[in-house]
C-alpha positions in Angstrom: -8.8 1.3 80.2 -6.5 -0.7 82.3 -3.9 1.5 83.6 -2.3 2.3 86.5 -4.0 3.8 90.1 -1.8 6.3 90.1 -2.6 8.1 86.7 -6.2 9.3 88.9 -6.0 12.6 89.9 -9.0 13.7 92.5 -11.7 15.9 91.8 -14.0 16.3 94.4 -15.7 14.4 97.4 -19.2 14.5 98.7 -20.6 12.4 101.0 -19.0 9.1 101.4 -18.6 9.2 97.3 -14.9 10.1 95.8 -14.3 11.1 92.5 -11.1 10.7 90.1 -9.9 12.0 86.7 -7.6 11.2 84.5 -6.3 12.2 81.2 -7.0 10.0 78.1 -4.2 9.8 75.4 -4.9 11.7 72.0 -8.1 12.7 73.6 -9.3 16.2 75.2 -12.0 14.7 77.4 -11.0 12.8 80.8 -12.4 9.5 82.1 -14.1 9.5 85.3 -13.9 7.2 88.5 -16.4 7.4 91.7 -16.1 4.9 94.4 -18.4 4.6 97.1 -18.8 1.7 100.1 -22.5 0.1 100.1 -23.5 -2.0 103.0 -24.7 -4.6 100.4 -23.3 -7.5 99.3 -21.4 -7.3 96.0 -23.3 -10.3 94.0 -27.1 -8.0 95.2 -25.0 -4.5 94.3 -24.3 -5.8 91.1 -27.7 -7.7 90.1 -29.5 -4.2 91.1 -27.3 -2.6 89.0 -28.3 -4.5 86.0 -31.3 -4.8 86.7 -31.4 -1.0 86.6 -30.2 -0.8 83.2 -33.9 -2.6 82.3 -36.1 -1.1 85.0 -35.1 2.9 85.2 -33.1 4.9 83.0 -30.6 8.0 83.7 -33.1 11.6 83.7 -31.0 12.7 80.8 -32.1 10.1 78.3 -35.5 10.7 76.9 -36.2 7.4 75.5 -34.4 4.0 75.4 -35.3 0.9 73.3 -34.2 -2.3 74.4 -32.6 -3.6 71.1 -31.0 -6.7 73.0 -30.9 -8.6 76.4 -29.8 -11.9 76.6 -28.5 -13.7 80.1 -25.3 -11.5 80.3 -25.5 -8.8 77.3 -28.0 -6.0 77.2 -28.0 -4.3 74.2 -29.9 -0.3 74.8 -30.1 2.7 71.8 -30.5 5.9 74.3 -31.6 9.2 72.8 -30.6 11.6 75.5 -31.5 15.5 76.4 -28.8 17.7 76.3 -29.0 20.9 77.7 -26.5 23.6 76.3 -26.3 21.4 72.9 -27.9 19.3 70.0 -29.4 16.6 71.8 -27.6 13.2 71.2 -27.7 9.3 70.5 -25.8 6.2 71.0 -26.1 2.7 71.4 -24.5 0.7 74.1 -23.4 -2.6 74.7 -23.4 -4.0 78.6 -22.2 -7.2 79.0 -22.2 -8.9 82.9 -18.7 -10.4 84.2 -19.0 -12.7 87.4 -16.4 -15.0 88.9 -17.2 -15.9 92.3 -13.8 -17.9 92.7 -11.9 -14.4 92.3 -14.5 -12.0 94.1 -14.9 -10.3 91.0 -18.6 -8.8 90.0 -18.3 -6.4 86.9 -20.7 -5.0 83.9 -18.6 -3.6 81.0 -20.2 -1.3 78.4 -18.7 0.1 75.4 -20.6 1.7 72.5 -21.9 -0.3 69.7 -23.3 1.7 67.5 -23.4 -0.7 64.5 -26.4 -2.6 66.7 -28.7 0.0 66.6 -30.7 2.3 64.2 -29.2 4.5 61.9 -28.1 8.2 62.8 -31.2 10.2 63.7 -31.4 13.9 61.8 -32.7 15.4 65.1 -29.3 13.8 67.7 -26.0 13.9 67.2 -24.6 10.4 67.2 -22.3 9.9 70.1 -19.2 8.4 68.9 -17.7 6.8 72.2 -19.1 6.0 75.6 -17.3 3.1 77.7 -16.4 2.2 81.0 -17.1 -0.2 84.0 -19.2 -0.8 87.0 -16.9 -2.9 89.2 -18.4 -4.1 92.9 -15.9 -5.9 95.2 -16.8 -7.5 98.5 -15.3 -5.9 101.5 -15.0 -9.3 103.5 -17.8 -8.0 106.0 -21.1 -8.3 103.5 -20.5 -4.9 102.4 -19.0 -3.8 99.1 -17.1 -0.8 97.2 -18.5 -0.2 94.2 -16.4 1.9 91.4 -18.5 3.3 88.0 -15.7 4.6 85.4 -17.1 5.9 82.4 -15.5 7.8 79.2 -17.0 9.2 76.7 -16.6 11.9 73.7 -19.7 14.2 73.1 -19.9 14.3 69.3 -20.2 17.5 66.8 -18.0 20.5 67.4 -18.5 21.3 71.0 -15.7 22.8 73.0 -14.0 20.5 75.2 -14.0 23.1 77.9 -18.0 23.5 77.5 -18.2 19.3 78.1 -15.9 18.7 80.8 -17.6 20.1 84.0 -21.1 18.8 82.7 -19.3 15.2 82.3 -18.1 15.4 85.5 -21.3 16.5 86.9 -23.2 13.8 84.7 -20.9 10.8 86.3 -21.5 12.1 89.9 -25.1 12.4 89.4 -25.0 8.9 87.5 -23.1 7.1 90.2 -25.2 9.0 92.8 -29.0 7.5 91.4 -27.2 3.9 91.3 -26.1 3.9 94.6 -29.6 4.8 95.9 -31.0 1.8 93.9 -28.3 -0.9 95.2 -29.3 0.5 98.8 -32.9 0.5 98.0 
């Protein structure tokens, strides 16, 4: 996912939140980038972050099961409401990155599939979710805080059916964190 700034292509602003796309090679779904300022400082924006992950869950996702946590992993299996398709699964691996030295606060999360139950009959197993939540001090107590998040819906659904509603989903995703890092 490392790549360069300048592949981002804007997508929309509200608020003091901006969002980004970008193409992803061999795939027809784009990874997403919001970035906001929080007048918090980065080491609280990123513990209520991760906190989060155990306390409140996105409104999409009708049940979650803790299948992990340990000091810096959480393990979660999501089964989440979809609303024009089959409703889908997926388990997910966070895992908590600080170094104080460089400034950098980070939770990575990529699916892990293999660590949670088998395929359900009633959701489609989603086959890739990944991305970052990255919170940088500003210098001033304050932070920027950047969510990037990729993922591939599963099944035979139309790319151009999936790409508005993931772009909405980030938003809205990125959106309810910030509200519970200024909270």
């Amino acid at each position: 996912m490392a790549r360069a700034d300048d592949d981002w292509r804007s997508c929309s602003r509200k608020d003091n939140v901006t969002m980004d796309k970008r193409a992803v090679e061999g795939s027809r779904y784009y990874e997403y980038r919001a970035r906001s300022r929080v007048p918090v400082a980065a080491p609280t924006a990123l513990e209520r972050i991760w906190m989060g992950v155990l306390d409140e869950q996105p409104p999409s996702v009708t049940k979650r099961t803790i299948v992990r946590h340990s000091g810096d992993e959480i393990v979660v299996y999501d089964q989440i409401h979809a609303v024009v398709v089959s409703d889908r699964d997926v388990t997910t691996r966070l895992q908590r990155h600080v170094d104080s030295r460089a400034n950098v606060f980070e939770i990575i999360f990529d699916t892990a599939n293999h660590l949670g139950p088998p395929p359900d009959a009633r959701h489609v197993r989603l086959p890739v979710v990944r991305g970052s939540w990255r919170v940088e001090p500003d210098g001033n107590g304050a932070a920027t805080v950047t969510y990037i998040c990729y993922s591939e819906p599963g099944g035979s659904v139309p790319a151009f059916l999936v790409r508005g509603a993931q772009q909405d989903n980030t938003l809205k995703e990125f959106e309810r964190v910030l509200a519970r890092i200024t909270h």
